[in-house]
N, C-alpha and C positions, 0 to 999 in steps of 0.2 A: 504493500500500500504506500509505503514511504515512496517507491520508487516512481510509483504514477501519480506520485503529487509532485515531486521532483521535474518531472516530465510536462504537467500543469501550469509550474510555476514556470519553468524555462520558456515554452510557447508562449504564454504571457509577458514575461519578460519581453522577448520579441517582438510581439506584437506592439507592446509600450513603446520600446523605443522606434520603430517604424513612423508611428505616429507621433512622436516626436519629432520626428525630422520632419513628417508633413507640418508639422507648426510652424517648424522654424522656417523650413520653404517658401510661408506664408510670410511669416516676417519681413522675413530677407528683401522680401520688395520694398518694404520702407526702413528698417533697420540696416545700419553700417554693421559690420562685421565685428567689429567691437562690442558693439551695444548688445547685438544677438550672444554673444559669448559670456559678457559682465552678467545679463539676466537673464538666461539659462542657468548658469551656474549658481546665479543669487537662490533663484527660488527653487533647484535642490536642496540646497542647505536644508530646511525645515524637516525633509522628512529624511535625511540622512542622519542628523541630529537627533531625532526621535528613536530612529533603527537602534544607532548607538547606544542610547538610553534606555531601550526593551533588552539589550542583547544582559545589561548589566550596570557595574558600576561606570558613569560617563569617564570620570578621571584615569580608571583602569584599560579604558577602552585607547585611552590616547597614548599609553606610554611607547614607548620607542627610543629603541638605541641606535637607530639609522636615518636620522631627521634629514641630512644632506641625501638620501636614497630618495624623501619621501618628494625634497622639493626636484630632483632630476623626475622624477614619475612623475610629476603634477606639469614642470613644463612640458612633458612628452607628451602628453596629455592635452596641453596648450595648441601645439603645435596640431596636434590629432584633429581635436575641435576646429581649429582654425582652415583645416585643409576641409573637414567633414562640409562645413556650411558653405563654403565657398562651391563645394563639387555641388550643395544642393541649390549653391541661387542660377547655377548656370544648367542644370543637368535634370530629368523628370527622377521621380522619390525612388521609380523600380532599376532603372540605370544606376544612380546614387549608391541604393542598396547591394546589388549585386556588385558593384564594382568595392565594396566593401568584403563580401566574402573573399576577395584575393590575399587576405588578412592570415586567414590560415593555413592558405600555400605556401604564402612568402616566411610563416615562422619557422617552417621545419629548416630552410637551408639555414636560418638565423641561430636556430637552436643548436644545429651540427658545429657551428663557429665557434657560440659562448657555452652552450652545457656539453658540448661532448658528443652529441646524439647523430646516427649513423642518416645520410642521408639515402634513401630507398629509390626501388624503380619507379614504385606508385607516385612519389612526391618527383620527380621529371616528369614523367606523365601527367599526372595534376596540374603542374607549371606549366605544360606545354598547352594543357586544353585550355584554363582558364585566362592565358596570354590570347589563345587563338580567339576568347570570347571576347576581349576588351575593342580584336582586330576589330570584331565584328560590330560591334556596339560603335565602333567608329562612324565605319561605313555606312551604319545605319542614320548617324546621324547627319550626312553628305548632302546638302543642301547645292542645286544646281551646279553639282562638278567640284563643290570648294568647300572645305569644313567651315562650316561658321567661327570666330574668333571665338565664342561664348562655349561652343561644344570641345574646344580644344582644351579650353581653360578647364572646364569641368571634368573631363577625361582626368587633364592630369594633375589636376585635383585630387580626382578621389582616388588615381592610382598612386601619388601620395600622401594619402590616409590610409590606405589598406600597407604602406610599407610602413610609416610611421605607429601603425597600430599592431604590425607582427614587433618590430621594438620594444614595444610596451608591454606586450603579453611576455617576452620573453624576462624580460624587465622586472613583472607584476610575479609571475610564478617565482622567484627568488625572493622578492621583497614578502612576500605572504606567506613563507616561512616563517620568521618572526611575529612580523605586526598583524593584528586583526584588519580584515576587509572591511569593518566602520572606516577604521582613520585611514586606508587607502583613501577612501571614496570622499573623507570628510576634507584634506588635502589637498586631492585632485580637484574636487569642488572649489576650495578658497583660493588656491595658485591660481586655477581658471578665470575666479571672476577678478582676481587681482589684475590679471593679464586683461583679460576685456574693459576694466579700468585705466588703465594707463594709456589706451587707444583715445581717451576722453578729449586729450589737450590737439587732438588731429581733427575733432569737428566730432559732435554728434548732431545727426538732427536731429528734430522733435518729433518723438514717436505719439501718432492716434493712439486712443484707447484700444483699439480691435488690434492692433500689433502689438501693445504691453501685454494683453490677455494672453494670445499665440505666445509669447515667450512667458510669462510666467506658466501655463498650462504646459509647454516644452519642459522646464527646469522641473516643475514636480510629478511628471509622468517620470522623464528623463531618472531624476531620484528614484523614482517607485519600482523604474524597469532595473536597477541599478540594485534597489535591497531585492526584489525577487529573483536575481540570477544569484546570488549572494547565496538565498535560502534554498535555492534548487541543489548549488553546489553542495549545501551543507548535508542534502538526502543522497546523492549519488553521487558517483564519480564522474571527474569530465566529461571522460571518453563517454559515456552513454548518453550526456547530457549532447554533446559536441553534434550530432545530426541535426537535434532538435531547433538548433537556430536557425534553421535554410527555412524555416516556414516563414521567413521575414520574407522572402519574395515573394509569397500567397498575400501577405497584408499589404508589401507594395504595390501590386500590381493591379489590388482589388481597390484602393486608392486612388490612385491613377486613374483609372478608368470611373470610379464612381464619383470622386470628388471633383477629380481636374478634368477629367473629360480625354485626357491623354489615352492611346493605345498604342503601345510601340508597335511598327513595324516587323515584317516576318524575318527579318534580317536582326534586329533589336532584339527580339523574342528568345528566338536561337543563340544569339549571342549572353542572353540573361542566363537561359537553361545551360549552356556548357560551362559558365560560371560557376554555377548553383551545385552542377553535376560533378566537375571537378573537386570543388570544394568538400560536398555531401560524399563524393567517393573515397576521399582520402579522411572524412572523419569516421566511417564505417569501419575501414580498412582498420583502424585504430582499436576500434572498440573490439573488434574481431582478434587482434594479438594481445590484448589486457586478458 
């Protein structure tokens, strides 16, 4: 039973943060890139703080003998953020997402580097489909012969969020040896919005109310999605859990099409699924040698 509420909370997770990026998508039209990252980050606080505070005692939650770990994990983190919204102001939420699952392609050769760990045929094979899928999603997005400047930027974007975020994981599974997953997340949170602070003296404009709502509704799904993967890991092991996140491409694309009106192309499509497939087949492959 443990295991299929593990499995519950992971889907979930998922799904949260999907829709979080559709908010911030939202935003992104009137929000600076700063602003989107300062209040995201602001309004996880609340329920990360809370998590903290159910898990136990708060002061116990924070100690740490590797502070200089937590702030290199928080900029990595920054920088993650900063590539994620940028792929979403130029890129639709299921391109976005799928170009995010290259994340745990990219870790294995990361992981052969800094932990030691053997790199396999599955994980060439995985890089090789999931690169073929990014080809694809290019080409799909070829507007009259010549890639749009906006589709370029978003491309590589988020293929610098999916390399920036195998860093982190490989980064996060050391650091969470010691420290409890509160004070990663609580960290990651305050470095973020400090960083999306300091963009302040470059111009913010003045955000409408319907764009502060989108970003505060981002920062505390964003949190929510953030303690439910937390709590799923705590019922199961990765590896079982690791499939379960490709269901983000069922809440992107059912997005897309219901909210925005968006349907990628048969070329997009294909290129989403060899992402999804690569990724999905190298997390299986995993759970099948544990």
């Amino acid at each position: 039973m443990s295991q299929i509420h593990a499995i519950f909370l992971r889907i979930s997770a998922a799904g949260l943060l999907v829709v979080m990026s559709a908010l911030a998508y939202e935003a992104l039209k009137q929000a600076t890139l700063g602003q989107a990252i300062f209040w995201r980050s602001l309004w996880s606080l609340p329920v990360i703080v809370l998590y903290a505070r159910v898990l136990g005692p708060f002061r116990y939650s924070l100690q740490t003998n590797q502070p200089f770990g937590h702030v290199l994990r928080g900029l990595m983190g920054l920088v993650a953020m900063a590539l994620n919204f940028l792929c979403l102001a130029h890129l639709n939420i299921s391109y976005a997402t799928s170009l995010g699952f290259l994340a745990p392609i990219l870790v294995q050769p990361l992981a052969a580097v800094f932990l030691a760990e053997k790199i396999t045929k599955m994980v060439l094979f995985a890089s090789f489909l999931g690169f073929s899928g990014v080809l694809m999603i290019s080409f799909a997005e070829l507007d009259t012969g010549d890639m749009p400047i906006a589709s370029f930027i978003g491309i590589a974007a988020g293929l610098g969020f999916a390399l920036t975020m195998a860093f982190t994981r490989v980064f996060v599974k050391q650091l969470s040896a010691k420290d409890s997953a509160a004070l990663i997340a609580l960290s990651f949170s305050v470095i973020t919005m400090l960083g999306g602070l300091a963009t302040l003296p470059f111009g913010w404009g003045a955000l409408g109310d319907e764009a502060h709502r989108y970003l505060m509704f981002a920062g505390l799904l964003g949190g929510l999605g953030h303690v439910l993967s937390n709590e799923a890991v705590k019922r199961s092991d990765i590896s079982v859990l690791g499939p379960f996140d490709y269901t983000a491409i069922i809440w992107a694309l059912a997005i897309d099409v219901m909210v925005f009106g968006f349907v990628p192309n048969r070329l997009g499509l294909f290129g989403i699924f060899v992402i999804a497939f690569a990724a999905l087949s190298l997390a299986v492959k995993q759970v099948r040698s544990t």
